[in-house]
C-alpha positions in Angstrom: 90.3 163.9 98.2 86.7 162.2 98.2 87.9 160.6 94.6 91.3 159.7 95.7 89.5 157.8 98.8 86.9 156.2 96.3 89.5 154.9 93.7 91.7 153.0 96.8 88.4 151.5 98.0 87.5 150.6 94.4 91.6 148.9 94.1 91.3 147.2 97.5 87.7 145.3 96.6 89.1 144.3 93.3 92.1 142.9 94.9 89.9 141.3 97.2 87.8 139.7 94.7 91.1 138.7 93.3 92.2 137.1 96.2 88.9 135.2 96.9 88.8 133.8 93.2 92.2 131.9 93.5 92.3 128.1 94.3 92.9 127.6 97.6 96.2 125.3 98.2 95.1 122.2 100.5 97.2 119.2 101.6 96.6 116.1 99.7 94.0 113.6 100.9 96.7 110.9 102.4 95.0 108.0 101.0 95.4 109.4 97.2 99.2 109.9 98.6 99.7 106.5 99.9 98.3 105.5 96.6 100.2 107.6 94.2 103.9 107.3 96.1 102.7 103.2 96.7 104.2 103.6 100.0 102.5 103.2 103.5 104.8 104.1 106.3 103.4 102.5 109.9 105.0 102.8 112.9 105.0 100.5 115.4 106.8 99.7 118.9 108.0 95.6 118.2 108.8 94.8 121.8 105.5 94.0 122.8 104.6 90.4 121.8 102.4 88.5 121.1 101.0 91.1 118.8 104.1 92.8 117.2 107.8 91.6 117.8 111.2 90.8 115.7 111.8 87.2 114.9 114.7 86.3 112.1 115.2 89.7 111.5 111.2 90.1 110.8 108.8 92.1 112.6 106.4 89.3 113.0 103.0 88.6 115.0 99.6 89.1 115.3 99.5 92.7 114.2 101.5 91.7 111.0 99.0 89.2 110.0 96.4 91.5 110.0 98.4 94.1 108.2 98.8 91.4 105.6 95.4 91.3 105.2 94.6 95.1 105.0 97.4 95.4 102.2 95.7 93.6 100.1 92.8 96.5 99.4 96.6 98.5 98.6 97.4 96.2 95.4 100.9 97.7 94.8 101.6 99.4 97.5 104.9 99.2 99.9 104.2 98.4 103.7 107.2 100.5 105.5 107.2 99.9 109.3 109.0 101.6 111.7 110.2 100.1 114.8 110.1 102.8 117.6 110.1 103.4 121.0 106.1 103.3 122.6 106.7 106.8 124.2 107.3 108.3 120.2 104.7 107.0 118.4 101.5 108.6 119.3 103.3 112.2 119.8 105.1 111.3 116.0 101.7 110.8 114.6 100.9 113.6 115.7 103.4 115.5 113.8 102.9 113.3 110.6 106.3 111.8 110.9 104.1 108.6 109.7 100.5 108.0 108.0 99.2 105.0 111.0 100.3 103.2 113.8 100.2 99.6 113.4 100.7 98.7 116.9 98.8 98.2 120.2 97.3 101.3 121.5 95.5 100.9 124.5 91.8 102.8 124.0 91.3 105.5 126.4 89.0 108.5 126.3 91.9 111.0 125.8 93.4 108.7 123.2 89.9 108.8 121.5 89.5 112.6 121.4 92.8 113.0 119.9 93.6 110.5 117.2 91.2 108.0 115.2 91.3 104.9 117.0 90.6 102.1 114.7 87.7 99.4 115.3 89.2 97.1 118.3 91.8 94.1 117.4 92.1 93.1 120.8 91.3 92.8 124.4 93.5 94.7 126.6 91.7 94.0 130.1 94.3 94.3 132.5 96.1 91.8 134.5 99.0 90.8 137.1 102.0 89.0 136.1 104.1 87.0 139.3 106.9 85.0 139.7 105.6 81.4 139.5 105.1 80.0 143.0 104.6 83.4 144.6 102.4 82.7 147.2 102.4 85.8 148.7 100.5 87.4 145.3 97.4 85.5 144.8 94.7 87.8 143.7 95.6 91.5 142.3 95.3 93.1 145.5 97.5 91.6 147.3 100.7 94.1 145.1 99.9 96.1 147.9 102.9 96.9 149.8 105.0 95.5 146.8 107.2 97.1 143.9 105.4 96.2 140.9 106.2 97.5 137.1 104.8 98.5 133.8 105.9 100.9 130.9 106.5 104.6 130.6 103.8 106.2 129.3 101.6 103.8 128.7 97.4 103.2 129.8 98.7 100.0 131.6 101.1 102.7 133.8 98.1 104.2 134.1 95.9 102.4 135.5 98.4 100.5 137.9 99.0 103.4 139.2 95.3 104.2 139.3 95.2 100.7 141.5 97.7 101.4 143.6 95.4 104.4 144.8 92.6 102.7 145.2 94.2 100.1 147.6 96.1 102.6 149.5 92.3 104.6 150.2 90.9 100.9 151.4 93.8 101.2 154.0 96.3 98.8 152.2 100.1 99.4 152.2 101.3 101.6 149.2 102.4 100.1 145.9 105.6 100.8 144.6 105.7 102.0 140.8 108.7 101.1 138.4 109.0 102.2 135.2 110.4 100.7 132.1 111.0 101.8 128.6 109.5 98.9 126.8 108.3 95.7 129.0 110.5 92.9 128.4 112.4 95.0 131.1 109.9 95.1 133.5 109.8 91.2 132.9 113.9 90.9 133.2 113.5 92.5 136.6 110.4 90.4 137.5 112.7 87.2 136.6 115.8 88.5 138.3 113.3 89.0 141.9 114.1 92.8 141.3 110.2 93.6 141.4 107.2 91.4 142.6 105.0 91.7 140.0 104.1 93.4 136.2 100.6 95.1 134.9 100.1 94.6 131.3 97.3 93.4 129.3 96.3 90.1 129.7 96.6 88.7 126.2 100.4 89.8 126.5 100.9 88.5 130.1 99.6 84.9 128.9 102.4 85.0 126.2 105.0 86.1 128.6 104.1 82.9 131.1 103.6 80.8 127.6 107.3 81.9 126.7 108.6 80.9 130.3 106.6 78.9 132.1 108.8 78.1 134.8 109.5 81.2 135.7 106.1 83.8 135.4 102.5 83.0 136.4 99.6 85.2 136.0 97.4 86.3 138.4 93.5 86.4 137.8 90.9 87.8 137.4 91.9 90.8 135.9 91.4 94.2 137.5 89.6 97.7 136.1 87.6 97.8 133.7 86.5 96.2 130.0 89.4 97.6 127.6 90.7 97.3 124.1 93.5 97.4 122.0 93.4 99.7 118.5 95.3 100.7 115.6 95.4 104.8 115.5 95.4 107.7 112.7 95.2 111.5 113.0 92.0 112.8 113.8 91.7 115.3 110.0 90.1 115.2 107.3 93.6 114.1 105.6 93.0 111.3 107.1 89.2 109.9 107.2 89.8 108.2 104.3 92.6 105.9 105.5 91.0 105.5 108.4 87.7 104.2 106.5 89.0 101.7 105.1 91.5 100.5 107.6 88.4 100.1 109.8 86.1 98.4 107.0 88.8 96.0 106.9 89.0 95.3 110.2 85.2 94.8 110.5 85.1 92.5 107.6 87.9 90.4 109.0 86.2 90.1 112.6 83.0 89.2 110.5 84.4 86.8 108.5 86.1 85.3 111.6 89.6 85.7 109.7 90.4 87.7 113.5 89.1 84.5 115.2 91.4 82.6 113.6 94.6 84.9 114.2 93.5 85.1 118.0 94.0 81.0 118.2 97.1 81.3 116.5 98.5 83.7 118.8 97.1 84.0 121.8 95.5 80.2 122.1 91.5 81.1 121.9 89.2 83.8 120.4 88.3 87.1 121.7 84.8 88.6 121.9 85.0 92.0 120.0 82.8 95.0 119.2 82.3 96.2 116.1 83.1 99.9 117.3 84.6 101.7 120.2 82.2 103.8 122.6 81.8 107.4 122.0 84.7 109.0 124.4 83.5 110.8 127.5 
């Protein structure tokens, strides 16, 4: 029995050792893909101009410019986009339905412990947007008491509604919170007097009162605090590599001013920008 015992112990460690000698199978670094397939698929929401939107059939912007930019250290590569509802993207990165998202992703400390956020492209303080002439909204507080709206799912959602808490504990009237798949509904309702005011970020609420001055006015200062707009990638080690250079890229172009001079194209003036995100609490 004892050498029975001895010779399956002796089988078993040499399988083992086996085992432990073959190559490990691990998924392929997704910049080498990228490179090898010369495709980059991005998604991206294009509904939420200034900084990605469809014009002639285009998804056009300030985004796309960039993009244009970063393509150029991917010398044969395809760009793919994907236009997709906001409330997919993050949750279909996630899932590696795509290798990036080329859109505006609000910077919050969740969002920063579970993808890569990219270096910031944009400020994304936010701010009110009124019907022009409104004299009833003249500072952001005064939505109290108001139906106000903003997207589903979004960090400008979240921190109107983290607003609307605030007031209410200073003893001002309740906000009313509408929600709306991508904004240019919340702004349909605003126009049509079906809500009193929108929360966005200010870069995109100037655009909205550039598009129709007659009709919206936005409300300042802004409220909260400091925040940014990103690009995002999945937090792996698939990843880092993509993610390095996309944010080398974007530090180079903010450097060089190249960013500066997108910001006056699209949004009128510059915009003050770190050169990296704070570490997430």
């Amino acid at each position: 029995m004892t050498i029975i015992r001895n010779s399956r112990i002796l089988l078993a460690g040499a399988a083992l050792a086996v085992a432990m000698m073959a190559p490990v199978a691990h998924a392929a670094d997704l910049l080498d893909k990228i490179k090898t397939t010369k495709v980059f698929t991005v998604a991206t929401e294009a509904r939420f101009a200034p900084f990605e939107f469809v014009e002639g059939g285009k998804i056009v912007g300030y985004s796309a410019d960039i993009m244009e930019d970063v393509m150029k250290e991917l010398p044969g590569v395809e760009l793919k986009r994907l236009d997709l509802p906001w409330q997919g993207i993050l949750p279909g990165l996630a899932a590696s339905r795509f290798d990036y998202v080329v859109t505006s992703v609000t910077v919050t400390p969740e969002r920063m412990n579970a993808y890569h956020l990219s270096v910031p492209i944009a400020d994304a303080t936010m701010a009110v947007l009124k019907r022009k002439g409104d004299a009833e909204i003249t500072k952001p507080e005064d939505i109290a008491g108001k139906p106000v709206g903003s997207q589903a799912g979004s960090a400008q959602l979240a921190a109107l509604e983290t607003f609307a808490t605030e007031l209410k504990a200073s003893g001002k009237a309740d906000v009313t919170v509408s929600t709306y798949t991508d904004f240019s509904e919340a702004y349909a309702d605003l126009a049509t007097g079906r809500i009193h005011a929108v929360v966005n970020s200010l870069p995109n609420l100037l655009e909205a009162a550039r598009q129709r001055p007659d009709i919206f006015e936005v409300v300042l200062p802004t409220f909260g605090p400091k925040t940014y707009f990103s690009w995002a990638g999945r937090n792996d080690a698939d990843s880092t590599s993509l993610n390095a250079l996309i944010d080398a890229e974007l530090i180079k172009l903010n450097k060089s001013g190249k960013l500066a001079e997108l910001q006056k194209k699209w949004f009128g003036a510059p915009m003050e920008l770190p050169e990296a995100l704070p570490a997430a609490k």
